[in-house]
C-alpha positions as CSV (number, residue, x, y, z in Angstrom):
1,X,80.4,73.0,90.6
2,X,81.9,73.7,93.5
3,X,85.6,72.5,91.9
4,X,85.7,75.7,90.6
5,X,87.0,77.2,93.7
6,X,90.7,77.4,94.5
7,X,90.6,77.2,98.3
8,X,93.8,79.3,99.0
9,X,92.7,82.4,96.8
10,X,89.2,82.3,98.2
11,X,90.3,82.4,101.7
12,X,92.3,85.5,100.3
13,X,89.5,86.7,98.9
14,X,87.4,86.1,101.9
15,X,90.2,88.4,104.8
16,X,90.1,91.4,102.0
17,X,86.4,91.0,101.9
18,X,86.0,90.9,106.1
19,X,88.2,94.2,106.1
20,X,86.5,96.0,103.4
21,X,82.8,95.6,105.4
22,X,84.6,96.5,108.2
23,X,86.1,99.5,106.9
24,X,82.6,100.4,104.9
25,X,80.5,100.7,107.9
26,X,83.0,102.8,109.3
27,X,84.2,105.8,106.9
28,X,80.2,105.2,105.1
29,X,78.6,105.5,108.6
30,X,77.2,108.5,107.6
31,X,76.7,107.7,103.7
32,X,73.5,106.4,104.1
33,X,72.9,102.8,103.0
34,X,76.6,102.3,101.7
35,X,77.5,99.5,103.8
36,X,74.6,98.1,102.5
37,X,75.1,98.3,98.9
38,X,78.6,97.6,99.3
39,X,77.6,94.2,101.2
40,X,74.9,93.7,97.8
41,X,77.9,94.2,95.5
42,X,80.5,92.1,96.9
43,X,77.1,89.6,97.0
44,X,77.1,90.4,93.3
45,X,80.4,89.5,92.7
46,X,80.2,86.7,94.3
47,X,77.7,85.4,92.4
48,X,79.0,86.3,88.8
49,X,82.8,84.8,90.4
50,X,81.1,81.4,90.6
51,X,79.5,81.2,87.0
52,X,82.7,82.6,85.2
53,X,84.3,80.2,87.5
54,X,82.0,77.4,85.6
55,X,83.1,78.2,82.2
56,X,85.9,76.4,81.2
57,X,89.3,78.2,79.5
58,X,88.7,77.1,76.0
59,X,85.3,78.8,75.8
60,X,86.4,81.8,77.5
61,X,88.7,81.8,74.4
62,X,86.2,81.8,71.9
63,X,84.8,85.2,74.2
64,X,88.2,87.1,73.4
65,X,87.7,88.6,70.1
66,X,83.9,89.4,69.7
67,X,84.1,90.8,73.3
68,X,86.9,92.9,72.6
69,X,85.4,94.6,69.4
70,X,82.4,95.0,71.3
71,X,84.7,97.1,74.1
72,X,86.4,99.1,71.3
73,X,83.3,100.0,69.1
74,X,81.9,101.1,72.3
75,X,84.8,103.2,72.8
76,X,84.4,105.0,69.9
77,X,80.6,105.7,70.4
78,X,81.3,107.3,73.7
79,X,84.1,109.5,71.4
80,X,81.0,110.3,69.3
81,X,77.9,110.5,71.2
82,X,79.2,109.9,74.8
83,X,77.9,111.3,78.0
84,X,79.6,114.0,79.1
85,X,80.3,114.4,83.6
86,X,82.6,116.4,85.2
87,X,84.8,117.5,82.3
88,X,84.7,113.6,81.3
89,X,83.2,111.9,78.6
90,X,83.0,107.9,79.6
91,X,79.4,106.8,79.3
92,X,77.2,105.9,76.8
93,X,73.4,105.6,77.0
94,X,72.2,102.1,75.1
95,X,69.0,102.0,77.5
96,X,70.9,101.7,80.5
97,X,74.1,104.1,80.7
98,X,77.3,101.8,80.8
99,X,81.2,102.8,81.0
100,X,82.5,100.9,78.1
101,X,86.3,101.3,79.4
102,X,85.6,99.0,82.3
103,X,85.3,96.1,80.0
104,X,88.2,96.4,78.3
105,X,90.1,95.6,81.7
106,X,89.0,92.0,81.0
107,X,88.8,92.1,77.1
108,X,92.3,93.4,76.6
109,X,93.8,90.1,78.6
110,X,91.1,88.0,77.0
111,X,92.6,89.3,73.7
112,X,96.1,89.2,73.7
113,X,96.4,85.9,75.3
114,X,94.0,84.4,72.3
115,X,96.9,86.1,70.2
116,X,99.7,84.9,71.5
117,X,98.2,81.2,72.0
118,X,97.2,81.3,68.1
119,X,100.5,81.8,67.4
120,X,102.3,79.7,70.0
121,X,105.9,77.9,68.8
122,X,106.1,80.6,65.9
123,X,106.3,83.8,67.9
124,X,107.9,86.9,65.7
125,X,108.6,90.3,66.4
126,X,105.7,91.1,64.1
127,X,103.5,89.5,66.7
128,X,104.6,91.2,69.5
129,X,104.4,95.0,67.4
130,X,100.8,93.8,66.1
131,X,99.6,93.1,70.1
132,X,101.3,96.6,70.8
133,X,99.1,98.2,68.3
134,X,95.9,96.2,69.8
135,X,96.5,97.5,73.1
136,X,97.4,101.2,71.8
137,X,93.7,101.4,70.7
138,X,91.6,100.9,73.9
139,X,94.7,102.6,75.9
140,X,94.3,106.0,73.2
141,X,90.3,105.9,73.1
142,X,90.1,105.6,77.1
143,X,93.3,108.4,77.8
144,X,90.7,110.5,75.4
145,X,88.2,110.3,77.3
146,X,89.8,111.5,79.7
147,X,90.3,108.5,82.2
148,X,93.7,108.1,83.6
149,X,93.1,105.2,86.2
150,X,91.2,103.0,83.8
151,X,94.0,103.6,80.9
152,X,96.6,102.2,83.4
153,X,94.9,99.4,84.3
154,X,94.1,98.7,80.9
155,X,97.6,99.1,79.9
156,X,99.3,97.1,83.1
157,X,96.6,94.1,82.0
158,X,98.1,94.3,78.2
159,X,101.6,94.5,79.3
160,X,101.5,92.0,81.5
161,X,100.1,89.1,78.4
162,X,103.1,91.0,76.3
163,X,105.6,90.4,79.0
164,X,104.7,87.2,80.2
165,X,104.5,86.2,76.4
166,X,108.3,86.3,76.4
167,X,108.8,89.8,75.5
168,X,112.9,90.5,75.5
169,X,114.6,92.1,78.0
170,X,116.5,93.9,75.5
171,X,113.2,95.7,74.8
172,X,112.1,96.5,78.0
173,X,115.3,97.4,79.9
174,X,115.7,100.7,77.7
175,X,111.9,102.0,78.0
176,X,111.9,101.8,81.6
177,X,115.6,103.5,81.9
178,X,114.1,106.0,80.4
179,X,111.0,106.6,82.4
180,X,113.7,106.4,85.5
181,X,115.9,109.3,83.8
182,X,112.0,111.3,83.1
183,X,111.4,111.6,87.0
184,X,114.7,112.3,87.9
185,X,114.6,115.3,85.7
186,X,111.2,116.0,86.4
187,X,111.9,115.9,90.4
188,X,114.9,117.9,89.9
189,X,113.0,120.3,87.4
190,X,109.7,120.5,89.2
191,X,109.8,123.9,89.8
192,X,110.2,125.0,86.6
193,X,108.0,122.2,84.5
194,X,105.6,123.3,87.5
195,X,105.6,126.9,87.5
196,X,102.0,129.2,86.6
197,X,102.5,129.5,82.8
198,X,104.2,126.3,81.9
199,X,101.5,123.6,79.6
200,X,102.8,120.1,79.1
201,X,101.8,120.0,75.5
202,X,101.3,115.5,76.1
203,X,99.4,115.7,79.3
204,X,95.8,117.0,79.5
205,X,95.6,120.0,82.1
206,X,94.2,118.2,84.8
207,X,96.9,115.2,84.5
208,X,99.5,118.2,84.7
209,X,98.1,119.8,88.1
210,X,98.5,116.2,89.7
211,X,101.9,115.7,88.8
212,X,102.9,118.9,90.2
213,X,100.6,118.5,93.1
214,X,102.2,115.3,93.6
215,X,105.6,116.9,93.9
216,X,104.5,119.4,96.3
217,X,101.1,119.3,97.5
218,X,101.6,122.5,99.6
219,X,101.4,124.5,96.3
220,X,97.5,124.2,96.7
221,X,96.9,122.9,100.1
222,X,93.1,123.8,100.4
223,X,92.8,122.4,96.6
224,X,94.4,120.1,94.9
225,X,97.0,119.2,97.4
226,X,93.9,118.6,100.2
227,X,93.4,115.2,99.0
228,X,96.7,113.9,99.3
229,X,97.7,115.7,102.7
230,X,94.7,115.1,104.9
231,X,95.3,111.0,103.5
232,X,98.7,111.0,104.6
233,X,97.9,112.9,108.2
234,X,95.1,110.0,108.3
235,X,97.8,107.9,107.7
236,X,100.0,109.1,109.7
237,X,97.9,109.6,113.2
238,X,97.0,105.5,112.8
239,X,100.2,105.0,114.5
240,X,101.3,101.6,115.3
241,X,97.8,100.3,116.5
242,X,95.4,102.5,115.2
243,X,92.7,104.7,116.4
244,X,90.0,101.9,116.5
245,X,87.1,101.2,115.1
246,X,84.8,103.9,114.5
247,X,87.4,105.8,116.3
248,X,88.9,107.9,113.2
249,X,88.6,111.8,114.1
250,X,89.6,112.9,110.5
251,X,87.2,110.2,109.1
252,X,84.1,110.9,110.8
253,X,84.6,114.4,111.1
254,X,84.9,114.5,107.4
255,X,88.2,115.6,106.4
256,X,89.4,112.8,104.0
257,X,87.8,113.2,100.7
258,X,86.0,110.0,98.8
259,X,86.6,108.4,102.3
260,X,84.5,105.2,101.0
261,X,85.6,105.3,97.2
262,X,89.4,106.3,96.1
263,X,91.0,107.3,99.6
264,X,89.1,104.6,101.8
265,X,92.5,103.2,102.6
266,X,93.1,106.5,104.7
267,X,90.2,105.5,106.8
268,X,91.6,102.4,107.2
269,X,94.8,103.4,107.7
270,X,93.4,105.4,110.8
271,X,91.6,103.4,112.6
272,X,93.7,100.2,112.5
273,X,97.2,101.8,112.2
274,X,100.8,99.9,110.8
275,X,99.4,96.3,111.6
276,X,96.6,96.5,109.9
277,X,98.0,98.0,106.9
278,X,100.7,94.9,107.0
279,X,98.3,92.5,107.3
280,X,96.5,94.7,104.4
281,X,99.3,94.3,102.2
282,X,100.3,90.6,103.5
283,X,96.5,89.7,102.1
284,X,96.8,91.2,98.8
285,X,100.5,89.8,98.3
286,X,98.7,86.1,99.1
287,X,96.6,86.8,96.7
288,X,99.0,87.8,93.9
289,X,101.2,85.1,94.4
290,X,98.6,82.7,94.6
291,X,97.1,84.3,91.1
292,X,100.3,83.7,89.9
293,X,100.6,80.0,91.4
294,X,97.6,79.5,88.9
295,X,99.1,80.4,86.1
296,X,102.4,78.9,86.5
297,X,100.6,75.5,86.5
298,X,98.2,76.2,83.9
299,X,97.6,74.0,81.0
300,X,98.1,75.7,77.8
301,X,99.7,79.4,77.3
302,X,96.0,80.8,76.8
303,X,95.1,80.0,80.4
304,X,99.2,81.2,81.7
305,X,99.1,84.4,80.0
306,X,95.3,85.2,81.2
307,X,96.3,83.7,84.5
308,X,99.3,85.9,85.0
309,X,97.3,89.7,84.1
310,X,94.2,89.2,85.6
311,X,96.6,88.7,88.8
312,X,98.3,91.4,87.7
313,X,95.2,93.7,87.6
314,X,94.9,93.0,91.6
315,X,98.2,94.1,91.8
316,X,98.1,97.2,90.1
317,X,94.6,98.1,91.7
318,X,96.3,97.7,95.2
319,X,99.7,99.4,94.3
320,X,98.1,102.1,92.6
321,X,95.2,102.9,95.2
322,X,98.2,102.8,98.3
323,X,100.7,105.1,96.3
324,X,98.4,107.9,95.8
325,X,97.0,108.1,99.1
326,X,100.1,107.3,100.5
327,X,101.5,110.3,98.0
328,X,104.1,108.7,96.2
329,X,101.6,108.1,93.2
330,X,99.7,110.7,91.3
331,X,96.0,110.9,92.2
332,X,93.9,108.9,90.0
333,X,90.5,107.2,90.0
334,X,91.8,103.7,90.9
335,X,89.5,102.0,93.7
336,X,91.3,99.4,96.3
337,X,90.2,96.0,95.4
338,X,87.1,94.9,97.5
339,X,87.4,97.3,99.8
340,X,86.6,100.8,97.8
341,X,82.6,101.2,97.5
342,X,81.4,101.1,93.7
343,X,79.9,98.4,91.7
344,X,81.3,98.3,88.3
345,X,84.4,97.8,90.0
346,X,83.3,94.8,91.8
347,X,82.1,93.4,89.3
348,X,84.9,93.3,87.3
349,X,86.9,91.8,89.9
350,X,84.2,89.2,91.0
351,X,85.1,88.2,86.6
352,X,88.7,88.2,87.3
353,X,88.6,86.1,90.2
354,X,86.3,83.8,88.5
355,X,88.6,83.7,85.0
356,X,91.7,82.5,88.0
357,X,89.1,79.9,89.5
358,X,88.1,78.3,86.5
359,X,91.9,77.6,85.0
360,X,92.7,76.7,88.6
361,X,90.2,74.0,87.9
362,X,91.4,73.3,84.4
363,X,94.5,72.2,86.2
364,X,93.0,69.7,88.6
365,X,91.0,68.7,86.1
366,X,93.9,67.8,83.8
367,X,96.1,66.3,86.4
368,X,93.2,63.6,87.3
């Protein structure tokens, strides 16, 4: 049992985990028993981790398509009968109230890499339009709801089986010229796109304000602009070394916002400074390249494609969560991998990491 465990991306695993207790007790020092459910979900996830880690490739094949229907019809049931918080309508009550979109960040891998293995040898452009159209679905239902964070994770997971699938550059090269020419003009623009009055008829209001807040927070500075600039003073007064532990003066007295969920990198930003924001980033890159080490060597394009987006997830998690408090990314609600407090989220990363330890050991498996 204990094959199932890929030394190099547990020890990953294990630094990120150290630093996210440390940084919990910290910024949730006044939260209560955070630390302690925090240190109960990262338990959790360890738990479910190893038994996905049990489960070999094949079967977790036979999992795509039932779990992703599931995901979808759920979907649409929050559409219908959903439960509606804070201007959002994400959960559903089925005896216990569960947010459907969070399993769709495994499904939607799970699914498109059953695709693409069925039709292995004899890819068409067909194929790739059809996996398109069974991403679309999940991606439209969640942006609906509305939930901007979970729709680009979902997306990023689906575009990363698409790409790794041997989507042509030829097809990707012009979307993403354009998306470079659409902030140009929208940084150039702001102003104007920006100004009181102006409705972007394809964004939902409250996707608008970030954009624009994003451009210049200062428009709203005690509003929706307070997020982003009291994460980037935290940011900023870490210096090279950092306050210290338990030190941070705009953590403890309160000034960062979600300081243990979306903006807990601030905190941590704070109190350990530049070195411990490289050796932040120089964990999660390990960890990347290591999921992608996995799925290099995989056995069969199932367990490469899979491989290759669940490590992609981590990545965009970690990019996502640094760019907005670091205000270069819109805000959204995207938690930093084992670090952030919540425990949906950790569970669906202690799956992920346990989908990477279980091909890892397909591998060994195969080469003895």
């Amino acid at each position: 049992m204990l094959q199932g465990f890929d030394g190099p991306l547990a020890f990953a695993v294990f630094l990120l985990a150290c630093a996210g207790l440390l940084t919990m007790y910290s910024s949730g020092f006044d939260h209560g028993t955070r630390f302690i459910d925090h240190g109960r979900n990262m338990a959790l996830a360890g738990l479910i981790m190893f038994v996905v880690a049990q489960v070999p490739p094949q079967r977790l094949m036979s999992f795509a398509v039932p779990l992703y229907v599931l995901g979808v019809a759920l979907l649409v049931a929050v559409a219908v009968f959903g439960i509606t918080k804070k201007g959002a309508k994400r959960w559903v009550n089925l005896g216990v109230v569960i947010q459907p979109s969070e399993i769709l960040k495994i499904a939607m891998p799970l699914m498109l890499a059953w695709w693409f293995q069925k039709r292995e040898g004899q890819l068409r452009p067909l194929d790739f339009i059809v996996a398109v159209l069974l991403l679309a679905l999940p991606v439209g239902l969640i942006m609906k709801q509305p939930d901007l964070g979970t729709s680009l994770l979902v997306l990023m997971a689906g575009l990363s089986v698409i790409f790794f699938a041997g989507l042509s550059w030829k097809l990707i090269i012009p979307p993403f010229l354009m998306g470079v020419v659409a902030i140009g003009l929208l940084v150039i623009f702001g102003d104007t796109l920006c100004a009181e009055g102006v409705r972007w008829v394809i964004l939902h209001d409250y996707q608008q304000q970030r954009i624009c807040t994003l451009l210049d927070p200062t428009r709203d500075p005690l509003g929706k602009g307070f997020h982003i600039i009291q994460g980037m003073i935290a940011i900023g007064s870490g210096g090279l070394f950092g306050k210290g532990f338990m030190q941070g003066t705009q953590t403890h007295l309160e000034f960062i916002p979600e300081r243990t969920t979306d903006f807990i990198f601030a905190a941590y930003s704070e109190e350990f400074g530049l070195l411990g924001n490289l050796f932040l980033i120089a964990s999660f890159l390990f960890l990347v390249l290591r999921g992608l080490a996995i799925a290099l060597e995989a056995p069969t394009l199932f367990s490469r494609l899979l491989a290759g987006a669940v490590t992609m997830i981590f990545f965009t998690y970690a990019f996502v969560n640094m760019g907005m408090v670091s205000g270069i990314l819109p805000v959204v609600g995207v938690p930093l991998p084992f670090i952030s407090y919540g425990g949906t989220a950790m569970v669906t990363l202690g799956m992920a990491l346990g989908i990477l330890m279980s091909i890892s050991k397909s591998k060994r498996l195969v080469q003895s």
